[in-house]
TORPA-993511 format. One line per field, with one value per residue (C-alpha): residue in three letters; x, y, z; residue number from 1; chain. Coordinates in steps of 0.2 Angstrom, whole numbers. Example, Ala and Ser with C-alpha at 12.3 -4.5 7.8 and 13.67 -1.06 7.14 Angstrom:
2
res	(Ala/Ser)
c1	(62/68)
c2	(-22/-5)
c3	(39/36)
n	(1/2)
chain	(A/A)
***
This chain:
472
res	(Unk/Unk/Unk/Unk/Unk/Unk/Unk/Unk/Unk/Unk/Unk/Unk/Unk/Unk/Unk/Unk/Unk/Unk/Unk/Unk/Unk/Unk/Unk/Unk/Unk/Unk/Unk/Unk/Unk/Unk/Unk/Unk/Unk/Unk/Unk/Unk/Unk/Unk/Unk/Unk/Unk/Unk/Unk/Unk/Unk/Unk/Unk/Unk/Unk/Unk/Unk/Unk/Unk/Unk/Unk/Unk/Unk/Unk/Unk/Unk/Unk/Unk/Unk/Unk/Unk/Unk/Unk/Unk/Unk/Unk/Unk/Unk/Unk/Unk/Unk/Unk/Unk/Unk/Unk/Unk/Unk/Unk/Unk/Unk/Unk/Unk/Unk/Unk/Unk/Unk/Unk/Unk/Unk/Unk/Unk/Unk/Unk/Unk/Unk/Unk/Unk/Unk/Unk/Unk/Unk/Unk/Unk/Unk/Unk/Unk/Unk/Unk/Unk/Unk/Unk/Unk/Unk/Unk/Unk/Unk/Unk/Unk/Unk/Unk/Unk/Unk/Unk/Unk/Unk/Unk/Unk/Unk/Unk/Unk/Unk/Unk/Unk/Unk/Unk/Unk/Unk/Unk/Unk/Unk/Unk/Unk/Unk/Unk/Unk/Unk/Unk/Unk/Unk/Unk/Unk/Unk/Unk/Unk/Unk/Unk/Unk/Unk/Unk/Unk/Unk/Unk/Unk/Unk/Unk/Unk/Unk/Unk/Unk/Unk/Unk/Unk/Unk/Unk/Unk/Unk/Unk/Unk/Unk/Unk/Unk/Unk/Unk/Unk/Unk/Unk/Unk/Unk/Unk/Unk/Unk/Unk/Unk/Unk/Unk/Unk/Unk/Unk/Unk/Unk/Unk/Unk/Unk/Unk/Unk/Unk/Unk/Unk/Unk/Unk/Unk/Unk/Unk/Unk/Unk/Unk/Unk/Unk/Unk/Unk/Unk/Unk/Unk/Unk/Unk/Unk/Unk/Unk/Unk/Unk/Unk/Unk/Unk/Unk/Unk/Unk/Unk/Unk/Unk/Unk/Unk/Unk/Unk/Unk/Unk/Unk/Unk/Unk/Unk/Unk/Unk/Unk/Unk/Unk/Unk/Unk/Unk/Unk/Unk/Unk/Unk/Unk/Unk/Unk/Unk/Unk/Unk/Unk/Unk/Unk/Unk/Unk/Unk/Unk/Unk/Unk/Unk/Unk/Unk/Unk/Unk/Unk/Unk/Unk/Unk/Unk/Unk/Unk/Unk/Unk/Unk/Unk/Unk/Unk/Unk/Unk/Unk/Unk/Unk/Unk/Unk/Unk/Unk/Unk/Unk/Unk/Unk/Unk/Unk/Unk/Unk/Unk/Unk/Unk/Unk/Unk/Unk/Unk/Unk/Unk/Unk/Unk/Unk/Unk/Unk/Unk/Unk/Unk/Unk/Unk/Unk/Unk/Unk/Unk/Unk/Unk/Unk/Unk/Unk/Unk/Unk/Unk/Unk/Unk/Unk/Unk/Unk/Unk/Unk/Unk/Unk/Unk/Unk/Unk/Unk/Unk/Unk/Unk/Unk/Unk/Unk/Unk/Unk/Unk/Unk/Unk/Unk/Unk/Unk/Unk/Unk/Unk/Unk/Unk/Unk/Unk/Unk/Unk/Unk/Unk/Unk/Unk/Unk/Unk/Unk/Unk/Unk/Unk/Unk/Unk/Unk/Unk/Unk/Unk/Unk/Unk/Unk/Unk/Unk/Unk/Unk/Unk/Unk/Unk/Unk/Unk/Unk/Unk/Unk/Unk/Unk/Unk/Unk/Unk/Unk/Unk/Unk/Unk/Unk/Unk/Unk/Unk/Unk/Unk/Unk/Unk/Unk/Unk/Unk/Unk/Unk/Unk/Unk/Unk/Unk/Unk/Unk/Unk/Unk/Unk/Unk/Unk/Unk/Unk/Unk/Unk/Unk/Unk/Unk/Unk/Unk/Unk/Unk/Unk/Unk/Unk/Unk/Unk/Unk/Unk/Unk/Unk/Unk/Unk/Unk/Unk/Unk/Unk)
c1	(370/375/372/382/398/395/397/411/421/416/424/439/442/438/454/464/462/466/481/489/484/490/507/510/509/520/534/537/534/548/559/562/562/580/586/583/602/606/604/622/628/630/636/620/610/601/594/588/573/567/574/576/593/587/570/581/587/571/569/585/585/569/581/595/589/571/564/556/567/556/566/579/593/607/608/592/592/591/610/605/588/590/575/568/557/556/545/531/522/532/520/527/544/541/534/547/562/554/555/571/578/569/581/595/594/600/612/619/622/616/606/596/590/587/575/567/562/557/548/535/530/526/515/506/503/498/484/480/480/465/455/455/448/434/429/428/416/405/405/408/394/401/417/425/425/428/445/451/446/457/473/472/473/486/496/500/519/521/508/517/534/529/526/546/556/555/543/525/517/513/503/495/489/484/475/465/457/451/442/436/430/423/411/406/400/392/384/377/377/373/385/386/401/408/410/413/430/436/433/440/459/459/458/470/484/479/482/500/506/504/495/493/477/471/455/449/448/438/427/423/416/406/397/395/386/377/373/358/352/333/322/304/296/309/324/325/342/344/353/355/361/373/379/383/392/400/407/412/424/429/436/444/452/458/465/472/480/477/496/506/500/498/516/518/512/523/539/538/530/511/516/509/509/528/526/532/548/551/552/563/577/577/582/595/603/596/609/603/596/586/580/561/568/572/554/541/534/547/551/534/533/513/505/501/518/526/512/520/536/547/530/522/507/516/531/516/507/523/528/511/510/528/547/556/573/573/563/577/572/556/543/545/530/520/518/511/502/490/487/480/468/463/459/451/441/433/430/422/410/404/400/394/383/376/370/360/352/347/331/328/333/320/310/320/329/347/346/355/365/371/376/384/394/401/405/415/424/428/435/446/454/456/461/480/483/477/489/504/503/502/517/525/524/527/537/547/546/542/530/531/518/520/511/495/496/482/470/471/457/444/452/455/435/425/440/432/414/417/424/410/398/405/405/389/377/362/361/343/340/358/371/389/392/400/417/420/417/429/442/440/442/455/465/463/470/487/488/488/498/510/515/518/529/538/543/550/557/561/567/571/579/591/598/598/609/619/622/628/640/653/649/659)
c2	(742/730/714/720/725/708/700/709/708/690/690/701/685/673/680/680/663/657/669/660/642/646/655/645/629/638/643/627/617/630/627/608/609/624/614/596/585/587/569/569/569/550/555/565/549/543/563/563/561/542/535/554/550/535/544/560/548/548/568/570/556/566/583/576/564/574/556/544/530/512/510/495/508/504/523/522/506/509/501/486/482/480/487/507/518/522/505/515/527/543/559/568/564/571/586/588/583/595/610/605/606/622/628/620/633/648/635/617/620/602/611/622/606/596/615/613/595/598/614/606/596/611/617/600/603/622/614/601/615/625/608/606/623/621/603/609/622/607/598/608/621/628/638/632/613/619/626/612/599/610/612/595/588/599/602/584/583/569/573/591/581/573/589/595/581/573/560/553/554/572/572/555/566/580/567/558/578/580/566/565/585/579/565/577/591/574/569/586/595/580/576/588/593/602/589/578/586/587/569/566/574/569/550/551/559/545/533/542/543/529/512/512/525/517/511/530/525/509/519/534/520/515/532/539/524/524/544/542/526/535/525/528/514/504/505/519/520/536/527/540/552/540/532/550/556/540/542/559/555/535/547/561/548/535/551/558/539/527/534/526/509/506/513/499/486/489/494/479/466/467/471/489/489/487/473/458/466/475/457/448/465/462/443/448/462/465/460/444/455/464/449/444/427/437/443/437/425/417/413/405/418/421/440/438/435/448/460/456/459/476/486/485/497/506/511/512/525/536/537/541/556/563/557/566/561/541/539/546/564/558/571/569/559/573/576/557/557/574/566/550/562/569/553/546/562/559/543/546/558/546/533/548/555/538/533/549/549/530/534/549/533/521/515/525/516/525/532/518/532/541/523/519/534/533/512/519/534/517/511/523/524/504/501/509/501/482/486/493/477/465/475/472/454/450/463/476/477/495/500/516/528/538/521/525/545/543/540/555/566/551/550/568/572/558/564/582/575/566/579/591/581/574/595/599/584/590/580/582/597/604/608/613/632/638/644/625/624/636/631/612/617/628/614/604/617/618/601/601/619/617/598/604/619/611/597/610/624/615/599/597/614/612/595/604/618/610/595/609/618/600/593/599)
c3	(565/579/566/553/565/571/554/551/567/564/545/552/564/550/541/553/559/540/539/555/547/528/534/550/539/524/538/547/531/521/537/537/520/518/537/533/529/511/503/497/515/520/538/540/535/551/552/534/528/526/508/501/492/481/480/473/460/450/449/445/432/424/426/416/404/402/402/413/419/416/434/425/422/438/439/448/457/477/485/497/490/471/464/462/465/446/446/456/452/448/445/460/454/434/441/454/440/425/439/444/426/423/440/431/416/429/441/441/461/469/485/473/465/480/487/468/471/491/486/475/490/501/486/487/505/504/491/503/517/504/499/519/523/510/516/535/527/520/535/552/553/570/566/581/575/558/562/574/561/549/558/566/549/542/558/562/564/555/541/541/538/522/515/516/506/491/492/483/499/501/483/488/504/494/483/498/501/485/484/501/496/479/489/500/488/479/490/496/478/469/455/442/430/442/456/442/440/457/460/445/447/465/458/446/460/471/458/451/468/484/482/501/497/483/495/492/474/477/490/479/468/478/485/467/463/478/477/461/471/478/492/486/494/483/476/463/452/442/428/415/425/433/418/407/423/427/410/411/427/419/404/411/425/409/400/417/423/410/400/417/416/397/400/413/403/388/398/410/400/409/427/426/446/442/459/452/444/458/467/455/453/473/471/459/467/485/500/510/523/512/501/498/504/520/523/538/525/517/532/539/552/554/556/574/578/568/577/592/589/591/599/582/586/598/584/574/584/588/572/565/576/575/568/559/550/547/561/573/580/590/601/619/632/632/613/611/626/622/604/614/626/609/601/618/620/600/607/621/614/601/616/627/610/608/627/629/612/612/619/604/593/600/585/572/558/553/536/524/516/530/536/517/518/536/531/516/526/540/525/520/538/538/521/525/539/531/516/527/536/524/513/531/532/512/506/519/537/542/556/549/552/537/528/535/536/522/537/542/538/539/557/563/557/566/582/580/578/592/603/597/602/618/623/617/623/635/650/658/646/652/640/646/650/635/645/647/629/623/635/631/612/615/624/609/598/608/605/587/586/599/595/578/583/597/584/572/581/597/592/575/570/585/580/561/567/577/563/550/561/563/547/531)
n	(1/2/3/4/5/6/7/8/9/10/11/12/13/14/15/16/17/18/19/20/21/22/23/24/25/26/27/28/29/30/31/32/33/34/35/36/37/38/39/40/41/42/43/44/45/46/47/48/49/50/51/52/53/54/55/56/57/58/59/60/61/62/63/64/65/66/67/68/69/70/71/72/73/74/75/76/77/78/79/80/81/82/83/84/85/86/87/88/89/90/91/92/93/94/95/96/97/98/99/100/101/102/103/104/105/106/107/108/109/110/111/112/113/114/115/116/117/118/119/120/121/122/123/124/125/126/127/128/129/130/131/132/133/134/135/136/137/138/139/140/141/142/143/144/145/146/147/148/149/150/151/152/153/154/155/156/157/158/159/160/161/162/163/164/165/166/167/168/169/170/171/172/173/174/175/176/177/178/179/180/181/182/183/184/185/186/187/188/189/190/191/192/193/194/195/196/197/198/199/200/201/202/203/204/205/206/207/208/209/210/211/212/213/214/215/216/217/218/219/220/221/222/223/224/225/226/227/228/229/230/231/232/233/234/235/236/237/238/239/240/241/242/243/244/245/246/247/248/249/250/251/252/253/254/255/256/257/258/259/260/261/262/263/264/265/266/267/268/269/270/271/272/273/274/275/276/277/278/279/280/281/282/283/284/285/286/287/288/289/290/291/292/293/294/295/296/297/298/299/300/301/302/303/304/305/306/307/308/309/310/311/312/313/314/315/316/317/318/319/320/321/322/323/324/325/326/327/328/329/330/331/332/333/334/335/336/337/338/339/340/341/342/343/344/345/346/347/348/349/350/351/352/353/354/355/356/357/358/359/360/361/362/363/364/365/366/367/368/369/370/371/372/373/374/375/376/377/378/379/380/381/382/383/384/385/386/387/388/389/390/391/392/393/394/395/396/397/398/399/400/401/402/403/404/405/406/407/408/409/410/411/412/413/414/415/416/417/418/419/420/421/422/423/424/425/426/427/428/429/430/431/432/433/434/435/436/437/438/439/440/441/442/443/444/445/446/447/448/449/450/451/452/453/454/455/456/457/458/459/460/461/462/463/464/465/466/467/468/469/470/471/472)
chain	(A/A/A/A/A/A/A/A/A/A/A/A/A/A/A/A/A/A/A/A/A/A/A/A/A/A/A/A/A/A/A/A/A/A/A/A/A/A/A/A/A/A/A/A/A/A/A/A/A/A/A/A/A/A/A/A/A/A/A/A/A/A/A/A/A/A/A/A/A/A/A/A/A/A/A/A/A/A/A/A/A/A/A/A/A/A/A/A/A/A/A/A/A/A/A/A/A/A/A/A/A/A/A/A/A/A/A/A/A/A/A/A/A/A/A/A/A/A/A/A/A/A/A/A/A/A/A/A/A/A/A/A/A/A/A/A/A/A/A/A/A/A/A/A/A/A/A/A/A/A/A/A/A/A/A/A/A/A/A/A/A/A/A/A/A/A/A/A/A/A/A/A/A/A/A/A/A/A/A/A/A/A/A/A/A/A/A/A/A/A/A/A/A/A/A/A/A/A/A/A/A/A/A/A/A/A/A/A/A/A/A/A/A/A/A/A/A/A/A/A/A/A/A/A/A/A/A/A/A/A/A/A/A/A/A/A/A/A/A/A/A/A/A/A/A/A/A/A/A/A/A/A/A/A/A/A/A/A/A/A/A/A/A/A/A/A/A/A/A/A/A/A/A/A/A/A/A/A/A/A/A/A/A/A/A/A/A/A/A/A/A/A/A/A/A/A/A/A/A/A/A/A/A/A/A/A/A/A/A/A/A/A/A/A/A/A/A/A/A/A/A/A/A/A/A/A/A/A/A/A/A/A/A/A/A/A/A/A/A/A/A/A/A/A/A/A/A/A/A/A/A/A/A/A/A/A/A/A/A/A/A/A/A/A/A/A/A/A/A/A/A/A/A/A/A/A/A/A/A/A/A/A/A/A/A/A/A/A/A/A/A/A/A/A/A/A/A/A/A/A/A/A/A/A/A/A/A/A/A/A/A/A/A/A/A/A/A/A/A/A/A/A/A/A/A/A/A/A/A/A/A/A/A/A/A/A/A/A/A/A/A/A/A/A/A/A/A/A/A/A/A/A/A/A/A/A/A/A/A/A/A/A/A/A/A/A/A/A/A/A/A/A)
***
């Protein structure tokens, strides 16, 4: 009797925890998204969201035309830089813009629009918030972990943000979970149909939505390939299963994907990234500021330098963690600093982890797929960061953090594995009392929580409401 009430005060609890992380997210997340500027209000500019107006431009195109713009038309084109968004990739944008003209059949009004376009973002990231939940399941067995691991992830301010305007970054979010849950069940599961699937439609969202997370695609390569390679004394390559369900994700990824850039190819004569033409519009129509002559390395500027200008990282790292509007309503000291013990406390428990267990270690080789997989999740962290900067320095300089938000779960886990391990390590056979613990986790939960309510209830809303009682 006293087993089963603990399994069901221990369900009871379960529940309730996910209650508070689904609807917590949905109501902050539905908040900014009804309080946030409208586009159309130039005064209300340096509060908007970054880019929304010309971003607007491609659902609404898809809304009124019920077509996709090649990103040529001048209807599209963003003022001051010449070229579109159209050029990029635009899934978000058609299913934001076909919702929005099913919206138009019951009212033309403008703000009812702009909520239809907004409001398929925040069901991106309610679907990110579910493929979170059942990847913590995969690989927090401790409840604890699990659930900081989940609302670290999802209750980010800044990756919160990007899930209340019209944007391709929160499907591209969404997309970096799917597949990151897709690996994991591969790896564990082994690849059958199933996780065949879900590896397959997280690919072709990350590939119809950012380039900046396109290092998930070229990593799940590698770790599927990797995941029917056997070590029996040799190399063993399971090469018929690997071929029949490598075939079964290239198809479903090509029929998925494959439309946009044979699209591509035809529309903009072989550029199917859409780069190139996005380069010449922008010397034929950008202002001088904002010309590709303009950039760091037209101008012979090197990398190092441009690093060291304007606090790169430091901009970098705040705006990664929380700014909202164009980069203009930021936290306050302490809502940077707590994310930076957070980070140094995941840190310090992989060192921590490490010194005590070396001698556990001694004479023990590290599995080579437990190495491979960890090397590809590194990759997935760094690859962001390497494009961001290098679109910095050749295209657009932005030290924005929303570029390498798709970092973010790779990040977040090996900050709660870190932390997990840095509170459970058993110093001469003696592990920490469990009230430190709980507390030590419960610290790191307020971090995540209250950072990501303070940013929405106590700072942004207030500017909102104040913003809309002088403007007309």
């Amino acid at each position: 009797m006293q087993k089963t009430s603990d399994r069901s005060k221990g369900r009871g609890m379960e529940q309730f925890i996910c209650l508070i992380y689904f609807a917590g997210f949905f109501i902050m997340t539905v908040t900014m998204m009804l309080y946030q500027p409208h586009v159309d209000r130039v005064s209300a500019v340096p509060l908007s969201p970054p880019d929304e107006y010309f971003r607007m431009l491609i659902p609404k195109f898809i809304c009124e035309h019920g077509t996709l713009p090649t990103g040529l038309e001048e209807e599209v084109r963003i003022t001051g830089c010449g070229f579109s968004y159209g050029l990029y990739n635009v899934l978000p944008y058609i299913i934001q813009g076909y919702f929005m003209r099913f919206v138009r059949l019951f009212t033309d009004a403008q703000s009812a629009l702009l909520y239809a376009g907004r409001s398929v973002n925040v069901l991106f990231g309610l679907l990110m918030a579910w493929v979170v939940y059942l990847l913590g399941k995969r690989i927090f067995a401790d409840s604890r972990f699990r659930w900081l691991f989940c609302f670290a992830v999802m209750y980010l301010p800044e990756g919160l943000f990007v899930h209340t305007y019209i944007n391709t970054d929160s499907c591209c979010m969404l997309s970096t979970a799917v597949i990151l849950y897709a690996l994991v069940c591969g790896w564990q599961d082994g690849f059958h149909t199933k996780n065949c699937v879900w590896l397959s439609v997280g690919i072709v969202l990350c590939a119809l939505s950012y380039y900046n997370a396109y290092g998930y695609i070229l990593c799940s390569v590698f770790l599927f390939v990797a995941a029917f390679i056997s070590r029996e004394g040799r190399l063993v390559i399971d090469w018929k299963n690997m071929l029949r369900r490598g075939i079964l994700v290239s198809v479903l990824v090509l029929a998925g994907a494959g439309w946009w850039f044979v699209r591509a190819y035809i529309v903009l004569d072989g550029d199917i990234l859409g780069l190139k033409t996005k380069e010449q519009l922008a010397l034929l129509y950008s202002l001088e500021e904002t010309s590709p002559l303009n950039t760091y390395q037209a101008r012979g500027v090197s990398i190092i330098q441009m690093l060291r200008e304007n606090q790169f990282f430091q901009c970098l790292y705040d705006s990664f963690i929380a700014a909202f509007g164009s980069l203009s309503i930021r936290g306050n000291y302490w809502t940077y600093l707590s994310y930076k013990l957070f980070f140094g406390a995941g840190i310090l428990g992989w060192a921590v982890s490490w010194m005590c267990g070396r001698a556990d270690r001694q004479g023990q080789k590290l599995r080579f797929r437990q190495v491979f997989f960890h090397l590809n999740m590194f990759l997935c962290a760094l690859l962001p960061l390497v494009v961001m900067i290098r679109y910095a320095y050749t295209m657009d300089y932005q030290h924005q953090g929303r570029y390498v938000l798709p970092s973010l779960i790779p990040l977040m886990y090996y900050t709660v594995r870190g932390l997990e391990r840095l509170l459970k390590v058993r110093i001469r056979n003696a592990s920490l009392p469990g009230l430190l613990v709980n507390l030590s986790v419960a610290s790191a939960f307020f971090i995540a929580v209250g950072s990501a309510v303070y940013m929405v209830f106590f700072n942004a809303l207030p500017i909102y409401l104040e913003m809309a009682a002088i403007l007309p």
